[in-house]
Residue, then its C-alpha position, 0 to 999 in steps of 0.5 A: x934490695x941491695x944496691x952495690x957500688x963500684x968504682x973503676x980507674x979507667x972508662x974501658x973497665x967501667x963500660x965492661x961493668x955497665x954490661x951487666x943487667x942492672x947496672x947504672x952509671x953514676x957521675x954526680x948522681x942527682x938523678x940516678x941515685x934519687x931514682x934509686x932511692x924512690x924504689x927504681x927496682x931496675x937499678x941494682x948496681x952504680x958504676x963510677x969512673x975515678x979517671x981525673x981527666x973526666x973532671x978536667x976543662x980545657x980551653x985553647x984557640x977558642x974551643x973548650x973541652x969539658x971533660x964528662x964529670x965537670x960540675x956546673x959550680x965548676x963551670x961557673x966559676x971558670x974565668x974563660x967560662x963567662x958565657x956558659x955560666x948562665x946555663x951552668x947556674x940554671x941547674x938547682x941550687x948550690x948543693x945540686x951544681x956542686x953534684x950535677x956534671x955535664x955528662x949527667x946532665x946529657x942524660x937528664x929527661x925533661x923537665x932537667x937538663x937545661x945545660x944540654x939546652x945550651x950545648x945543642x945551640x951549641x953544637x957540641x961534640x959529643x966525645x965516648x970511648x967509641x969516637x965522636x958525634x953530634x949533639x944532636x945524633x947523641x940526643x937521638x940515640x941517647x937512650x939505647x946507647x950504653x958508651x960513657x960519655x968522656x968528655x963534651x967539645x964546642x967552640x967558645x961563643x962570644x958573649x954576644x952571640x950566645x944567649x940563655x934564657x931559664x924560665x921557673x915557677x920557683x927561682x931561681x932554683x926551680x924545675x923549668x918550665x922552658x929553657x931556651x939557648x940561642x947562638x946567633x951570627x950578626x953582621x955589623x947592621x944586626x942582620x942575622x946571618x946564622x941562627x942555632x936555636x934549642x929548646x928544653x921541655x918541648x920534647x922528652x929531651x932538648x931540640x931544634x927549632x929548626x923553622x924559627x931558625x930558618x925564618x930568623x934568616x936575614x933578619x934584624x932582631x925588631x919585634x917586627x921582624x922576629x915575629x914569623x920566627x917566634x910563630x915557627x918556633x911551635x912547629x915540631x914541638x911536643x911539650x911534657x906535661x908535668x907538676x910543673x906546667x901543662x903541654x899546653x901552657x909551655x907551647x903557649x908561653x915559648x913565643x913570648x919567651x923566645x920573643x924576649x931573649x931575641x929582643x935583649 
């Protein structure tokens, strides 16, 4: 079967396109042109948006705008990116991040899609034709939607309070096994006072680990006064099983990995 491209200057024409049955958006196209290749029948035409403004960064006042078509080499090159960089750089090797965009990557199922893990601790914006929505209202609805996503909103965390842990078979490229984002909000003794934790291959696409946050509340990050947060950190969960690692293996080891990223 033929596959068709075709390439619009403007997200209004694109989205007129995508109505046809069997089109397909294309950012960076590491997963949707792989799919296509491996024989997904349901793909006979990629649409693609050539609008400059869906590959632009903006930074101002403490929040960064990432426009859809940003590449994870992008990010992580970026001088006012420092702290995203770790979740941009989880994403393949080189030739992938190069490809890879960050409305792609909102997209990928599980086991892909780590940077999407760091943007729902981060509680992003999601930005479409349409208007905007929370991250996690997007993830909710991600697979019925047919808006373009334009571009992704959050505000800069510091250095200090946003952390990012990729756990891999085969590194440092490797399909995850699970990925973990966390922005924690300390007072001045380390007390926590607000904790966003998101979790990736614990779901068909990333979540909240709402009971870890809840139980983190007030705490200092001691191995003793983590533990009832890394044991609520299974409530909710419904890891993938794939090549990679089982269901039983990702719900068995989340504890420990999320016990070390709180305790670095």
């Amino acid at each position: 079967m033929s596959l068709a491209l075709q390439t619009f200057s403007s997200v209004k024409d694109a989205n007129t396109a995508l109505q046809t049955a069997g089109a397909r958006y294309i950012g960076g196209g590491t997963l949707v042109v792989r799919a296509a290749n491996e024989g997904d029948v349901s793909v006979s035409s990629l649409v693609r948006v050539t609008d400059p403004a869906l590959s632009r960064i903006a930074v101002s006042d403490g929040k960064v705008r990432l426009g859809a078509s940003v590449t994870m080499a992008a990010i992580a090159r970026h001088p006012e990116l420092v702290s995203l960089a770790p979740a941009a750089r989880a994403v393949g090797g080189p030739a992938i991040r190069n490809m890879a965009t960050v409305g792609g990557n909102l997209f990928a199922p599980s086991p892909y899609g780590d940077f999407a893990v760091a943007l729902l601790a981060l509680d992003a914006t999601i930005v479409t034709e349409e208007g905007e929505l929370p991250m996690e209202t997007f993830l909710a609805g991600r697979d019925t939607s047919r808006a373009i996503v334009t571009a992704v909103s959050i505000a800069l965390p510091k250095a200090e309070s946003f952390r990012f842990l990729k756990v891999s078979r085969v590194k440092p490229k490797g399909v995850s096994v699970l990925s973990i984002a966390a922005l924690l909000r300390r007072t001045e003794d380390g007390t926590v006072t607000a904790a966003r934790i998101a979790l990736g291959c614990m779901a068909d696409r990333p979540i909240r680990a709402l009971a870890a946050e809840k139980a983190l509340l007030g705490c200092k990050l001691t191995p003793q006064e983590i533990a009832p947060a890394l044991v609520a950190a299974g409530e909710g969960i419904a890891p993938i099983t794939d090549p990679i690692a089982s269901a039983w293996y990702r719900a068995e080891v989340l504890p420990v990995h999320l016990g070390r990223l709180l305790s670095n």
